[in-house]
C-alpha positions in Angstrom: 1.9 99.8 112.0 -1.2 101.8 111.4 -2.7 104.5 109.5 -0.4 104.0 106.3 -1.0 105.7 103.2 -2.9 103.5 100.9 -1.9 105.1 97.6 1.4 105.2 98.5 3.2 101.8 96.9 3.6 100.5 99.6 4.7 96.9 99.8 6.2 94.9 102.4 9.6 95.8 101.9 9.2 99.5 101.1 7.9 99.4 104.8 10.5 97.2 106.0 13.2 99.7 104.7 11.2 103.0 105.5 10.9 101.5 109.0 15.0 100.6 109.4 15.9 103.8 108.0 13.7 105.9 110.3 14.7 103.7 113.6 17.8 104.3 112.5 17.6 108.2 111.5 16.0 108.1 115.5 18.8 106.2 116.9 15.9 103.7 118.3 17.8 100.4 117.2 20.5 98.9 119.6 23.2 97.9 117.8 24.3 97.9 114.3 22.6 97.0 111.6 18.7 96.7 110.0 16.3 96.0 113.5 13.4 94.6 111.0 13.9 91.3 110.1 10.1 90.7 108.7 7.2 92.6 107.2 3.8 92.7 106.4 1.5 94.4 104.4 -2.4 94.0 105.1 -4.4 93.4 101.4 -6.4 96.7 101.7 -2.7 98.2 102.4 -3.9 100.0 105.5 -1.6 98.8 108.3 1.4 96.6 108.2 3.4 94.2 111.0 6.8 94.4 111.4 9.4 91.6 113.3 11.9 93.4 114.9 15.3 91.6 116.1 15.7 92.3 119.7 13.1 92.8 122.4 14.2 96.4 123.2 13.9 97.5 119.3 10.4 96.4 119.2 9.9 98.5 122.4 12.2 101.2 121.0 9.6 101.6 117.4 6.6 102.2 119.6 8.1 105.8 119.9 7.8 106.1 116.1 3.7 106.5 116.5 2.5 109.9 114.8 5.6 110.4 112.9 4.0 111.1 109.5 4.2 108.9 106.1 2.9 110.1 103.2 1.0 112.6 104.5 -0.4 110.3 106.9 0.7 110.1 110.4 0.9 106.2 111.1 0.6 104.4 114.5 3.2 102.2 116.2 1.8 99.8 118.3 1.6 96.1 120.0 -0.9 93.3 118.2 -3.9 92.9 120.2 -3.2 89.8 121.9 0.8 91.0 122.3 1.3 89.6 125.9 5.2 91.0 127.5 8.0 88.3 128.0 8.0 86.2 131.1 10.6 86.7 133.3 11.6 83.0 132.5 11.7 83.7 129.1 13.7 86.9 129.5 16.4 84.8 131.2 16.5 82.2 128.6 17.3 84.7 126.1 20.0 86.6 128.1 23.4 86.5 126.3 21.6 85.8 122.9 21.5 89.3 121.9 17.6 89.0 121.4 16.8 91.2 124.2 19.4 94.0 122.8 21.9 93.9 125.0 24.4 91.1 125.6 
């Protein structure tokens, strides 16, 4: 998560809970419940990374980009080296509720 307001408070879980309530204000989270499960909050405040719980919630937040915070409008979007889930890996976690659906 980019672009965040650096006068703003912020600390990891103010983002954590700003984050749950918006996905869930959207209807972006799959099931009930908060989807973040992690947070974290750059030093300089600036952008922050969020763990979300299932596969399609982390896909689901990327819709969240230019929603604005603060007066700033903050970007939703993969880490740099984010590479997508194998199709392996996808059927190891089927029936575990990671991938959002069981």
């Amino acid at each position: 998560v980019g672009n965040l307001p650096v006068n703003a408070g912020l600390t990891p879980a103010t983002l954590k809970t700003f984050i749950n309530q918006l996905m869930t204000q959207l209807a972006l989270t799959v099931k009930p419940g908060d989807p973040v499960i992690d947070s974290f909050l750059s030093q300089d405040g600036k952008f922050g990374f969020v763990e979300m719980r299932t596969i399609a919630e982390a896909n689901n937040a990327l819709a969240m980009s230019g929603i604005e915070y603060f007066g700033r409008n903050i970007r939703v979007g993969r880490p740099a080296d984010y590479a997508p889930a194998t199709e392996e890996l996808i059927k190891q976690c089927e029936g575990t509720g990671l991938l959002g659906f069981a």
